[in-house]
C-alpha positions as CSV (number, residue, x, y, z in Angstrom):
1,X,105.9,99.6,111.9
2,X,107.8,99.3,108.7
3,X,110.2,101.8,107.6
4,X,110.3,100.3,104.0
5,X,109.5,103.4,102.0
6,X,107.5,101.3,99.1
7,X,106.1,98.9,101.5
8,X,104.5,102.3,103.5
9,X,103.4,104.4,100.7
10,X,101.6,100.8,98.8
11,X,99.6,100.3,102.5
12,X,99.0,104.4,102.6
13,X,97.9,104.2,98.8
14,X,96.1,101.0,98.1
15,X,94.0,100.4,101.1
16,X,91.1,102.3,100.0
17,X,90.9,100.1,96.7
18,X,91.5,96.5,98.4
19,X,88.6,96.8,100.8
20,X,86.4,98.4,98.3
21,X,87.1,95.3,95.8
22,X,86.7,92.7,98.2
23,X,89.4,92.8,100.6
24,X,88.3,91.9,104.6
25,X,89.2,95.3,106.4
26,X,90.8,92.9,109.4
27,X,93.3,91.2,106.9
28,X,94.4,94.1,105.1
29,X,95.4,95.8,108.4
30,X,96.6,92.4,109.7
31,X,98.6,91.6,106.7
32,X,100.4,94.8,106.3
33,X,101.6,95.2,110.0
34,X,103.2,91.7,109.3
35,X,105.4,93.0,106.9
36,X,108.6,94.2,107.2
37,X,109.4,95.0,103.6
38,X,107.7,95.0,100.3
39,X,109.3,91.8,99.4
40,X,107.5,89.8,102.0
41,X,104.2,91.1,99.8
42,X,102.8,88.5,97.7
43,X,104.0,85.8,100.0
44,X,102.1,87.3,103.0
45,X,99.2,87.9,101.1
46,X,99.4,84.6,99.1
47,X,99.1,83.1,102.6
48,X,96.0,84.1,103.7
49,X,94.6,83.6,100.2
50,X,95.5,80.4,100.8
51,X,93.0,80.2,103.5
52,X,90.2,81.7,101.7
53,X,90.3,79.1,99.2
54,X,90.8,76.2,101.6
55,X,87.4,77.7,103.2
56,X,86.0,77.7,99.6
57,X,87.0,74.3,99.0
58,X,85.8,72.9,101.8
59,X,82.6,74.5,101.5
60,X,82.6,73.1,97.7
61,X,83.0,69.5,99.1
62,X,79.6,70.1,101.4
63,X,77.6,70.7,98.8
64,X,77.3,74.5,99.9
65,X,78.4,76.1,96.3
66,X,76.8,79.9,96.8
67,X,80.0,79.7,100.1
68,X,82.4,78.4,98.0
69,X,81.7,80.7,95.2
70,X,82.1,83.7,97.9
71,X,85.2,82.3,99.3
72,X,86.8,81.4,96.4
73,X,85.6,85.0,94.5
74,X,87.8,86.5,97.6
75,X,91.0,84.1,97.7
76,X,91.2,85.3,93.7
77,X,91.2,88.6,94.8
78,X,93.6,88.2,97.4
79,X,95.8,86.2,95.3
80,X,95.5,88.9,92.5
81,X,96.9,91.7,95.1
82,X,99.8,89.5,96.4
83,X,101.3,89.4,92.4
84,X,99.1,92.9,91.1
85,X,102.8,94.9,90.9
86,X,105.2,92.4,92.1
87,X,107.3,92.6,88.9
88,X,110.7,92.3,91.5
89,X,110.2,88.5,91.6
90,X,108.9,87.1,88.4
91,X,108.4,83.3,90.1
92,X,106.3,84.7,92.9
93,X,104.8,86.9,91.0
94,X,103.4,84.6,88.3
95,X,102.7,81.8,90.8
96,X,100.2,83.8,92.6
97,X,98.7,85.3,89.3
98,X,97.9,81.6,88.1
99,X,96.4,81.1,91.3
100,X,93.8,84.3,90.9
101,X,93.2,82.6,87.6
102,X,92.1,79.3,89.2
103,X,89.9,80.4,91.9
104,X,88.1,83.7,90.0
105,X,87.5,80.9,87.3
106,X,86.6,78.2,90.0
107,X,84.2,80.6,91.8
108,X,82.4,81.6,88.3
109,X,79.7,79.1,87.9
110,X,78.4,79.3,92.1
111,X,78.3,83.3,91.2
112,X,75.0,85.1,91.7
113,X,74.5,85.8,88.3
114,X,77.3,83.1,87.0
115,X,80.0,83.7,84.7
116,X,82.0,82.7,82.1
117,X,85.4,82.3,80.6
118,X,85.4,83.5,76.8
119,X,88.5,83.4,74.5
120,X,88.3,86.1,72.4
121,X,90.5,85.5,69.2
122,X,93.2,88.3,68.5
123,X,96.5,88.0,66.5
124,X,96.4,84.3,66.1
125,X,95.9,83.9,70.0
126,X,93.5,84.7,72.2
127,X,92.9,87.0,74.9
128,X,91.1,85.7,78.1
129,X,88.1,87.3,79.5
130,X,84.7,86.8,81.5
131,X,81.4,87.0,80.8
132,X,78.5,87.5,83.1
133,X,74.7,87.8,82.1
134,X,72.1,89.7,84.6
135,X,69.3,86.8,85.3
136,X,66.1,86.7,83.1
137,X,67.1,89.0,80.4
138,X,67.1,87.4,76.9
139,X,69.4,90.0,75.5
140,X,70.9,92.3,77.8
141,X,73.0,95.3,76.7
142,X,76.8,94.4,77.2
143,X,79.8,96.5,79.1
144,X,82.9,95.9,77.8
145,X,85.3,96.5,80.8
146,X,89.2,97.8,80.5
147,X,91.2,96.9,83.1
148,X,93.9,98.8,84.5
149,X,98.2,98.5,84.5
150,X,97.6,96.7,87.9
151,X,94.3,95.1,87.7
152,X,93.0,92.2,85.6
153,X,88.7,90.7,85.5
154,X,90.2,88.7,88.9
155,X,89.5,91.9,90.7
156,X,86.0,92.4,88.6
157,X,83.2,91.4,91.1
158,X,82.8,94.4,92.5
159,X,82.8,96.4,89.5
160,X,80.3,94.2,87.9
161,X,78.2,94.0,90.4
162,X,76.3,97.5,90.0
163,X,75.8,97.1,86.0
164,X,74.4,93.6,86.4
165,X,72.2,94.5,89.1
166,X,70.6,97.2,86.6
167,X,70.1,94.6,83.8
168,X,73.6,95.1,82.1
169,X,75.7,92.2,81.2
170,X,79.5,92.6,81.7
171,X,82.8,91.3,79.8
172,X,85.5,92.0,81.3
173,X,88.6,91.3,79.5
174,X,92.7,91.0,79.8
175,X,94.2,92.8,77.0
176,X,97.5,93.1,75.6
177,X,100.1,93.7,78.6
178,X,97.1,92.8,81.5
179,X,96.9,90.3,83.4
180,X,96.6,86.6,81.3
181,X,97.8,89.0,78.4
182,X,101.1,90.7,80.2
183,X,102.9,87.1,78.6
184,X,102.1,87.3,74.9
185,X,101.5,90.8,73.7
186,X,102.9,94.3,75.1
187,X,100.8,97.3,76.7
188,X,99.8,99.1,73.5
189,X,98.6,102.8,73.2
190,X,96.6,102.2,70.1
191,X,94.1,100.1,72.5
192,X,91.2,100.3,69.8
193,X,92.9,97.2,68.2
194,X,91.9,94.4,71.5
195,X,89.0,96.3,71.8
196,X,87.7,95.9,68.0
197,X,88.7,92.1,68.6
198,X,86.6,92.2,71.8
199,X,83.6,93.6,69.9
200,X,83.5,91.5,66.9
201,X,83.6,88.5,69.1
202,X,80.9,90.1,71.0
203,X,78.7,90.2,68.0
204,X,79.3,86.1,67.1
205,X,77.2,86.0,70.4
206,X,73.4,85.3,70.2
207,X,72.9,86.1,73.9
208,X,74.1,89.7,73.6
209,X,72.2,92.8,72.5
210,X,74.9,94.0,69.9
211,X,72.7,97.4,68.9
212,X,74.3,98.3,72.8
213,X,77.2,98.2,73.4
214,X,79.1,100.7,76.2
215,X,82.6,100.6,77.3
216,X,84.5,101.2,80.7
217,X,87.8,101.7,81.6
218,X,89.5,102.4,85.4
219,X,93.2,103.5,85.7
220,X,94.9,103.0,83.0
221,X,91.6,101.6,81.8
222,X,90.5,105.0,82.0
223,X,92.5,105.9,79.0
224,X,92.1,102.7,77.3
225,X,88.3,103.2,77.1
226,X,88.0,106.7,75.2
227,X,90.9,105.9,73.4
228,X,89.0,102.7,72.0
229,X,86.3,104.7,71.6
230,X,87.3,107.5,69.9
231,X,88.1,105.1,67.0
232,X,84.9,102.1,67.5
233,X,82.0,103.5,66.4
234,X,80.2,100.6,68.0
235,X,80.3,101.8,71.1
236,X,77.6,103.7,72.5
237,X,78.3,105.6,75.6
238,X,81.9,105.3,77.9
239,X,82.6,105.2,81.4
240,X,86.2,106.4,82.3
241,X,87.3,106.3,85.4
242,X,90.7,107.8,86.4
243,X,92.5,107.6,83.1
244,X,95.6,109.7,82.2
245,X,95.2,112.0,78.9
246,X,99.3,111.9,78.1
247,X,100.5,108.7,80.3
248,X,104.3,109.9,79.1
249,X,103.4,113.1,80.1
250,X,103.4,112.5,84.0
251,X,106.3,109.3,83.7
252,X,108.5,111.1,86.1
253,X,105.5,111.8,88.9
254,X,104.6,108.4,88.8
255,X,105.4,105.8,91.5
256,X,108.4,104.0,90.9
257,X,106.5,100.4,91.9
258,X,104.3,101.7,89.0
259,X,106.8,102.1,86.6
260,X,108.4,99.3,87.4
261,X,105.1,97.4,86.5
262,X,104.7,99.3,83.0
263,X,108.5,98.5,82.3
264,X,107.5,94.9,82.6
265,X,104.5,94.7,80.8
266,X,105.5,96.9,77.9
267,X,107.9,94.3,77.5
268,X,110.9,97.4,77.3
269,X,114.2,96.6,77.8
270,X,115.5,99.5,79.6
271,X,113.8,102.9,81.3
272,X,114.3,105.1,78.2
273,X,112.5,102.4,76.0
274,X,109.9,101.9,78.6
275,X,109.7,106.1,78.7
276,X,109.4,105.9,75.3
277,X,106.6,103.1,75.1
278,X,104.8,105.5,77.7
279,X,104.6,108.4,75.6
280,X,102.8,106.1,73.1
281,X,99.7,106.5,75.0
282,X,98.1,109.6,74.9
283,X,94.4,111.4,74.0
284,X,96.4,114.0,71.8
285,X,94.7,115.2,69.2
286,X,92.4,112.0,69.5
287,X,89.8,113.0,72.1
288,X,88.0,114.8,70.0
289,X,87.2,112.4,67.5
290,X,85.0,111.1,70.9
291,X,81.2,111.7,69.9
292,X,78.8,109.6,72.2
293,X,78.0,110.1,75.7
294,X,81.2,109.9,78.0
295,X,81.0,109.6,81.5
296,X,84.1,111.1,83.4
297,X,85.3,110.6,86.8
298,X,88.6,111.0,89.1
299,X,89.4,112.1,92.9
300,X,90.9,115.4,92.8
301,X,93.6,114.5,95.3
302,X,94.9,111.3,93.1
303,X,98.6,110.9,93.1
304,X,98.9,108.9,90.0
305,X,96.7,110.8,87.7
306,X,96.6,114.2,87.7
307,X,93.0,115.7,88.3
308,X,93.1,118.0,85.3
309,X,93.8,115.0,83.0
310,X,90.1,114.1,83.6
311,X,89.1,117.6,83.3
312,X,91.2,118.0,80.0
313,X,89.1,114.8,78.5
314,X,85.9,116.1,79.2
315,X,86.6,119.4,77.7
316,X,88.0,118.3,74.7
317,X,85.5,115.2,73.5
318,X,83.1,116.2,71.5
319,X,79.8,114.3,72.4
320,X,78.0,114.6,75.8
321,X,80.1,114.9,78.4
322,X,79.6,113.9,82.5
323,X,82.3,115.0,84.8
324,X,82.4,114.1,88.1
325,X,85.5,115.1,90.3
326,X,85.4,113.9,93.8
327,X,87.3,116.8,95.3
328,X,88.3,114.7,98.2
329,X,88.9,111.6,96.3
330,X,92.0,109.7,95.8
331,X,93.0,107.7,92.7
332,X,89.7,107.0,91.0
333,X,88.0,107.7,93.9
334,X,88.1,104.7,95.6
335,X,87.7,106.0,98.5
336,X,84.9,107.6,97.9
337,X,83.5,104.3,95.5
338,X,79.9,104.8,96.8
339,X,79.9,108.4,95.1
340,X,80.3,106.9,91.3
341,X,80.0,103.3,91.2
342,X,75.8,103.5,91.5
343,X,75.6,106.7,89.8
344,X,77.5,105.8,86.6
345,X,75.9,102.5,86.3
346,X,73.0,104.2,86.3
347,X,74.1,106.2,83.4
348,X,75.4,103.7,81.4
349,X,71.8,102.1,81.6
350,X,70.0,105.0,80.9
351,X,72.3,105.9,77.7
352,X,72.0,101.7,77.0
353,X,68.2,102.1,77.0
């Protein structure tokens, strides 16, 4: 077994998430006792991605598209784990990115309901996101969905899956300093900017019932989405799932891999400027100015997050308030994914109507 501190505390951390988001149990355990530092990570992992989308595209070639969608909906998410926080080599890193990109968007139209790409206009560029539609619904409700420091809408199936089954479309997006995003704009604490963007785009659409709109948000995500919706009026209930209240705050209990990652994607040119950029996104005094229906959740023994952070949020906003802490949860629960992922869906559809 690997000695590597980072390479043992990512497999200790981050193995609870990977199978829950689409990740074979086998290969995860596989993969990581192949490794005898962090920096064989993305090119192990890029490897057997590799196979998943050969499988994909062979299946693709014999006419068998709902198997080539499956396989090539996994080799994205594979692919999106071998880069997720491998800032240390920027060549890998972004090889392996482009190569979630191509199979997520490959696998999109064999999905069971398919998906799209959008490009949502936003500072004389776009930012890149995907929308799927539940089946026989004219015009469904919509999600808007904030992805994390680490995660991008490659790793989205999974958390799609459980608002479209209820009848609740889902657009899940990249904004500024995630994933397609990370190259043109900087992480940003005033996240209501993307998200306006997201929703006047939304409302161009004819598909989408614009009267309801909700908004989610895991990780970092999790403080993107009250934060946006503290200031969007638009938005009609939140889901936030394991989002800091004062990122600066906790800068020097966080993971050095994740630092590392916001260093990068803050586009900061040194740890004081990236400290600084932290301390830019925070819930202070702002929570409050938070009036419909907010669904909280975290795993009381996260390591990233601190527990009370969620706790803090659903004290201080001022509309209705869910809190659910998974006392023997980890970072956003996910091991312990079957306790919240139904149950909030099911929220967010009831407070969608």
């Amino acid at each position: 077994m690997s000695t590597d501190p980072q390479l043992q505390a990512a497999i200790a951390h981050w193995g609870p998430r990977f199978v829950a988001n689409g990740v074979v149990l086998t290969d995860f355990e596989e993969l990581t006792a192949a490794m005898s530092s962090y920096d064989d990570w993305c090119r192990i992992w890029s490897e057997r991605a590799a196979h998943h989308e050969q499988l994909g595209r062979e299946a693709m070639a014999r006419g068998h598209a709902l198997t080539a969608g499956e396989c090539l909906q996994r080799a994205g998410v594979y692919y999106h784990f071998a880069s997720f926080l491998f800032t240390r080599d920027q060549a890998q890193m972004k090889a392996a990115h482009a190569k979630a990109v191509a199979c997520r968007q490959a696998a999109l139209p064999h999905l069971k309901p398919p998906g799209e790409r959008v490009a949502i206009p936003y500072q004389g560029k776009t930012l890149a996101g995907i929308l799927r539609k539940p089946a026989s619904i004219e015009k469904p409700p919509v999600v808007v969905m904030a992805v994390g420091l680490d995660s991008t809408k490659e790793e989205g199936d999974a958390y799609e899956a459980p608002f479209l089954a209820r009848g609740v479309a889902t657009l899940m997006f990249d904004g500024p300093g995630q994933g397609e995003g990370q190259y043109d704009f900087a992480i940003r604490g005033d996240y209501e900017v993307p998200v306006k963007a997201v929703i006047d785009y939304i409302e161009t659409r004819g598909d989408l019932d614009t009267n309801r709109i909700g908004m989610w948000g895991v990780s970092l995500g999790g403080y993107y989405a009250p934060r946006a919706t503290a200031f969007e009026k638009r938005i009609k209930a939140c889901i936030a799932l394991g989002g800091p209240f004062n990122w600066g705050a906790n800068w020097d209990n966080l993971p050095g891999l994740t630092r590392e990652a916001f260093s990068d994607r803050s586009h900061a040119k040194s740890e004081a400027e990236a400290r600084k950029n932290a301390n830019t996104l925070s819930l202070e005094g702002i929570a409050q100015n938070i009036t419909c229906p907010l669904f909280v959740v975290n795993g009381r023994r996260d390591r990233i997050v601190p527990a009370a952070d969620a706790e803090r949020l659903a004290r201080e906003a001022k509309g209705p308030v869910t809190l659910m802490m998974i006392e023997d949860g980890n970072h956003i629960a996910t091991n312990r994914a079957y306790r919240w992922r139904s149950q909030s869906a099911d929220w967010m559809k009831e407070q969608l109507g």
